[in-house]
N, C-alpha and C positions, 0 to 999 in steps of 0.2 A: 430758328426753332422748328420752323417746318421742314426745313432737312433733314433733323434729328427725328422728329416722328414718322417720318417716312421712312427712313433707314428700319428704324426698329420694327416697325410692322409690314416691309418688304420680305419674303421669303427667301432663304439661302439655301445651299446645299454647304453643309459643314461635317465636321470630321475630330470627332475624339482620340485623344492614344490613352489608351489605358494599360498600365502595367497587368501581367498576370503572374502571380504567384502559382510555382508549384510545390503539391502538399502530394504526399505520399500514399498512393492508395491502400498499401498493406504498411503494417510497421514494420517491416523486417524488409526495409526500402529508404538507399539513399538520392538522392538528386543530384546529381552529377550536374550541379549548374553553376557558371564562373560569374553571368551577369543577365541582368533582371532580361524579359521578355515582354516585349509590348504588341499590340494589335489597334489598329487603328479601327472605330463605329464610323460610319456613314451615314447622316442624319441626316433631314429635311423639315426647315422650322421654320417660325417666324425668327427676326430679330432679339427680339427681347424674349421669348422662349429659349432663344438658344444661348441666351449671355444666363438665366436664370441656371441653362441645362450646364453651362461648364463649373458654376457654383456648385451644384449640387454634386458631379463627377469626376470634378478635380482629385479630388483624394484617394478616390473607388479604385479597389484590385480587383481582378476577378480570379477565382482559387481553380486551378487544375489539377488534373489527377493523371499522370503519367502509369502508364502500363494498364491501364483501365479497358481500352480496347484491344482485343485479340494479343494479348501480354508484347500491344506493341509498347515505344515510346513516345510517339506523336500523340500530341493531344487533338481536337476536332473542336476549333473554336465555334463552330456551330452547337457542341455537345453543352457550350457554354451561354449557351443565347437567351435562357430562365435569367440568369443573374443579369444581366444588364438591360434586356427589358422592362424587369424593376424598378431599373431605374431611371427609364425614360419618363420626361413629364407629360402631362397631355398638351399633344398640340405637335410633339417631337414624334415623325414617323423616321421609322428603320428601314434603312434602305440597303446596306453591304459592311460587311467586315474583309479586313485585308489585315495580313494573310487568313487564307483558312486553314491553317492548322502551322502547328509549331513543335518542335525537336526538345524533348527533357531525357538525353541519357539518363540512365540509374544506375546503380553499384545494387546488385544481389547482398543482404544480410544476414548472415546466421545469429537466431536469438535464442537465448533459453533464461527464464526465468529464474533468479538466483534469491536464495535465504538471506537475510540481515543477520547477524550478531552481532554484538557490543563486547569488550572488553574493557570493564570500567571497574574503577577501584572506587565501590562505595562506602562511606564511613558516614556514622549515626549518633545523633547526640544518645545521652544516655535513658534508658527505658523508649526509645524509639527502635523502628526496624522497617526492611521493606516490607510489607503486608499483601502483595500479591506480584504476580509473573511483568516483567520489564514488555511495554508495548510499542512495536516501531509502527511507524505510519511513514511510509506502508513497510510490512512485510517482506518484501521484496523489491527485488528491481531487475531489468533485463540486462544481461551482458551480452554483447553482438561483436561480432569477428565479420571480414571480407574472406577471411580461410573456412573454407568449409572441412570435417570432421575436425575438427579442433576441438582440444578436451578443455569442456569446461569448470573453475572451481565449485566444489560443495557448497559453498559458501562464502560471502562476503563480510567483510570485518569495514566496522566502525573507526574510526582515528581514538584514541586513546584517553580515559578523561578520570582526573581526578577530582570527584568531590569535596565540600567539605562537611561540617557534621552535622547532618539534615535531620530536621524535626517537621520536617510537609514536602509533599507532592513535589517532584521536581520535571521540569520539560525541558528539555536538550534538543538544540539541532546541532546534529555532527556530524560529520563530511566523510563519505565513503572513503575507505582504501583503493587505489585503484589498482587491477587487477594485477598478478608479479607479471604474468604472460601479456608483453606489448601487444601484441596483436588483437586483444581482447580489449575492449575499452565499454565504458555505460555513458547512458546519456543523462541521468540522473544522477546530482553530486550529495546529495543529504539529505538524512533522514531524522526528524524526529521521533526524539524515544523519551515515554513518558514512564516515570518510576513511583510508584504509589509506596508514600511513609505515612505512618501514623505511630501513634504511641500503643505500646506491647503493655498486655496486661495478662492475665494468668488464670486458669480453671482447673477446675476438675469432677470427678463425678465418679462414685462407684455404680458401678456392674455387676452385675452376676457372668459368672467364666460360663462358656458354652464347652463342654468335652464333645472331642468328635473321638468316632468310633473304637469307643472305650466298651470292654463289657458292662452287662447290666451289673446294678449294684454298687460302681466305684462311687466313694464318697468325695469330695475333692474340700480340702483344708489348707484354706479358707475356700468357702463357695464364693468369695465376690474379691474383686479386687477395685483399686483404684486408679482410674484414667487421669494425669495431667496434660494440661494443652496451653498451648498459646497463640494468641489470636491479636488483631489489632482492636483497639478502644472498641469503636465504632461498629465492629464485625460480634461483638462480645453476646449480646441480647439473641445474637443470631444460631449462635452453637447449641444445641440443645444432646441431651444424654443418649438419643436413639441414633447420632451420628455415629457413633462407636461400638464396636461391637469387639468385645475381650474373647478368644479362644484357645484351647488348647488342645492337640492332638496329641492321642492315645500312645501312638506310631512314635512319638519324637521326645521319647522318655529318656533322661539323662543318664548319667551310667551311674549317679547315686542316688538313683530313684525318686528324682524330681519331674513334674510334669512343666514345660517352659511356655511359658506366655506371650499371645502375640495379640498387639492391639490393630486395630484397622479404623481409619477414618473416611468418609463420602460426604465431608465439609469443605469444600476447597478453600474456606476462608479461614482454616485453622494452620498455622504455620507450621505447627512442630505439637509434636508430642507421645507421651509414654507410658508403658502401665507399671504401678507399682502393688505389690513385688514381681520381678520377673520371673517368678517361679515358684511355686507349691509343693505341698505334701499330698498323698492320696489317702484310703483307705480303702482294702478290700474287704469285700463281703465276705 
């Protein structure tokens, strides 16, 4: 038993390897690496400090960043010395790392940010509808080539998807297309896309028509017409009559002497809608 306590509170000089990970300083940067990279600590302990210290350091990576200094690709394992002094315990001094510094080729990346679409066949139980704009998370995604001017697509499309007859809110994850041009590839495979349903119900509201630059005097017959709209359940209470606004110009008189009506909506939660009648009679002074 007294040989085991003396071991353990006799002092050594020991020696960790710790793998390093490399992580890409810019995103438009790949790692040109076949097999892990290791660096040995140099430590100076007690015994049992240092059987504590390989408990705690066994798992530890330390993360580099290749092209960081002067756009070389050596990394400066001293640039890395913050992260594993952390994680030395008390009692464990630092004495050398071997090597000082280590090789991460890269491959240059061309990126550009690229639009989502979907291409989806949706279909709706009956008095439902979609009730606002399809929303991906995310938006976008990067497409990257090793070919520099390489023309990139407008847009990326969704894999194909047929609903069935929705009466609520649907969330989709669906798997990009990948790009036709091999050369081009993304690193992100799918996107959720959320599709807002609810049930369709119906309004309307008369107006009085606004004439623009009519002479003084025209009478217009009918002075008012009537706006229908549709909107979902929910969005109903929210439409109110000053969203709309009925007009007619002077200028865009039909050839049998009807003035033609044109409705305008600033509700974006109103789906669709129309003025009735689309057109009137006048009278002049």
């Amino acid at each position: 038993m007294l040989w085991f306590l003396t071991a353990v509170n006799a002092s050594y000089r020991h020696s960790f390897e710790i793998q390093v990970v490399a992580s890409p300083h810019l995103e438009d940067m790949e790692i040109d690496q076949k097999s892990p990279e290791y660096v040995k600590i140099h430590v100076f302990g007690r015994g049992l400090d240092l059987i504590r210290q390989y408990q705690r350091i066994k798992k530890f990576k330390l993360h580099a960043y290749p092209g960081l200094y002067n756009d070389s690709t050596l990394v400066r394992v001293f640039d890395l010395e913050r992260q594993w002094q952390q994680q030395l315990l008390p009692g464990i001094q630092f004495q050398s790392v071997t090597p000082d510094t280590l090789h991460f080729p890269y491959r240059k990346l061309y990126g550009r940010q690229i639009a989502i679409t979907a291409d989806l066949d949706l279909r709706f139980a009956r008095e439902y509808g979609q009730t606002g704009d399809l929303r991906y998370l995310p938006d976008s995604v990067r497409v990257y080539s090793f070919t520099p001017d390489i023309k990139f697509p407008e847009k990326l499309w969704l894999e194909s998807y047929k609903t069935g007859l929705l009466k609520k809110n649907l969330r989709l994850k669906l798997a990009i297309r990948p790009p036709a041009d091999t050369r081009l590839f993304i690193r992100k495979k799918q996107v959720v896309v959320e599709i807002p349903v609810n049930r369709i119900t119906e309004g309307e509201f008369n107006l009085p028509i606004q004439l623009r630059n009519a002479p003084a005097g025209i009478r217009l017959v009918p002075a008012w017409a009537e706006v229908r709209f549709e909107t979902g359940l929910h969005h109903y209470k929210n439409v109110k009559a000053e969203d709309f606004e009925i007009t007619s110009h002077w200028s865009q008189r039909t050839s049998s002497g009807h003035l033609t009506l044109k409705v305008s909506c600033k509700n974006p939660d109103v789906l669709r809608y129309y003025v009735y009648p689309a057109s009137i009679d006048y009278i002049l002074p």
